[in-house]
TILO-196718 format. One record per residue (C-alpha): y, z, x. Coordinates in steps of 0.2 Angstrom, whole numbers, plus 5000, padded with zeros to 4 digits. Each point is the difference from the previous one (the first is absolute). Last residue first. Example, Ala and Ser with C-alpha at 12.3 -4.5 7.8 and 13.67 -1.06 7.14 Angstrom:
% TILO-196718
{r {4995, 5036, 5068}}
{r {4983, 5003, 4994}}
END
This chain:
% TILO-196718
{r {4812, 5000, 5232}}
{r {5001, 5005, 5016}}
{r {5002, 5017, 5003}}
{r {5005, 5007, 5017}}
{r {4994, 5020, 5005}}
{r {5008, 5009, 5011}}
{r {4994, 4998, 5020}}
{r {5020, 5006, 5008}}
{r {4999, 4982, 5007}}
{r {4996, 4993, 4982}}
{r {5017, 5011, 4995}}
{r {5008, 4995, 5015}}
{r {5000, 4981, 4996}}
{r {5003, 5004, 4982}}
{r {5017, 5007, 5003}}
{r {5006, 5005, 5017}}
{r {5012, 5013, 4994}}
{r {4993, 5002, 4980}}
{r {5016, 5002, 4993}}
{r {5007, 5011, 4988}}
{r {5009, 4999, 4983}}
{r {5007, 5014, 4989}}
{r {5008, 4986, 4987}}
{r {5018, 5002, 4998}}
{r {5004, 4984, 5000}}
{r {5008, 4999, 5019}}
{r {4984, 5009, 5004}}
{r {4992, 4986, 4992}}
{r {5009, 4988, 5013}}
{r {4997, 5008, 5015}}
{r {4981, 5002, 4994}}
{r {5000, 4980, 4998}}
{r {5008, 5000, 5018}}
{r {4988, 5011, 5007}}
{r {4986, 4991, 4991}}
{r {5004, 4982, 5008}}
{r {5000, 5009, 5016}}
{r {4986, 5010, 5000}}
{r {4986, 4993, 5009}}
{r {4991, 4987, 4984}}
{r {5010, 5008, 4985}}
{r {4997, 5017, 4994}}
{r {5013, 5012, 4990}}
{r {4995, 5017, 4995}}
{r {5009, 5005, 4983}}
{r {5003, 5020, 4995}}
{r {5000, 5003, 4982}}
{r {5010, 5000, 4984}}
{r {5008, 4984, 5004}}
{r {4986, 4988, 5000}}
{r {5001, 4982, 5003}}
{r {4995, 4984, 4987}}
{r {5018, 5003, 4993}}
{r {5007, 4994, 5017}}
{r {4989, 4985, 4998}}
{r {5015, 4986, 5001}}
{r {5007, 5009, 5016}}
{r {4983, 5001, 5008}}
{r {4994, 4983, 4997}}
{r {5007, 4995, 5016}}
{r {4988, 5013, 5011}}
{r {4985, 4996, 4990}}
{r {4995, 5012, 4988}}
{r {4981, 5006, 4999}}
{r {4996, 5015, 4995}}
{r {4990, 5011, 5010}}
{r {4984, 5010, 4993}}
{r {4990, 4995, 5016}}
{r {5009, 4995, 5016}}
{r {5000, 4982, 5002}}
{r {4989, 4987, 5007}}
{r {5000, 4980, 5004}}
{r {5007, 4996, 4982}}
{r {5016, 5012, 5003}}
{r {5003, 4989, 5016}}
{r {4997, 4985, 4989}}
{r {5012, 5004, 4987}}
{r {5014, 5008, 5008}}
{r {5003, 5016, 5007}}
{r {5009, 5013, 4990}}
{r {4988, 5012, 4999}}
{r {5005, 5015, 4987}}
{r {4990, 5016, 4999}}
{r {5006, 5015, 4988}}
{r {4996, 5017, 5006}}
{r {4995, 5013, 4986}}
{r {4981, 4997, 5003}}
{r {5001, 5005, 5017}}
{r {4996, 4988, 5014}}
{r {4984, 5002, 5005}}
{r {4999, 5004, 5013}}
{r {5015, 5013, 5003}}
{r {5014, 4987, 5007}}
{r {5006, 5008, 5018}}
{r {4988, 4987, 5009}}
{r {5009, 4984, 4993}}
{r {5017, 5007, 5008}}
{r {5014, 5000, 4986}}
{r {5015, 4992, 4996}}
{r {5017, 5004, 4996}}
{r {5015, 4987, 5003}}
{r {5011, 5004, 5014}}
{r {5019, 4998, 4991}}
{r {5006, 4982, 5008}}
END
């Protein structure tokens, strides 16, 4: 399997630029317990059937809980032609890193 690209929490520039497209593809409740601000919320099955939901004129960071579930949703959008990314260690290291969560 190709190495999917990903990204160390404490490389982003905070904040994120405004040209960076977030995407968390936890589900539900995970997304309800705190996500990163300005992320839009597709869980990782619905991403398939939400392509269009998903830039391709910019770079996409992927989030899930640690990183897998993103990883494999980057994989896939690379496969589309998106310019995806992980976040490696997802939501867990962002919190750890001490960015922000929201909760809605």
């Amino acid at each position: 399997m190709a190495m999917v690209p990903e990204v160390d929490v404490r490389e982003l520039p905070d904040p994120l630029p405004e040209d960076v497209a977030l995407i968390d593809v936890r589900e539900p409740d995970e997304w309800d317990r705190g996500h990163i601000a300005g992320a839009v919320h597709i869980p990782m099955m619905s991403v398939p059937e939400r392509l269009d939901a998903i830039p391709t004129d910019r770079q996409v960071l992927v989030v899930c809980a640690v990183g897998a579930r993103s990883a494999r949703v980057t994989a896939f959008l690379q496969r589309q032609g998106v310019d995806a990314v992980n976040l490696a260690g997802g939501m867990v290291a962002w919190a750890q890193a001490g960015r922000p969560v929201s909760v809605d």
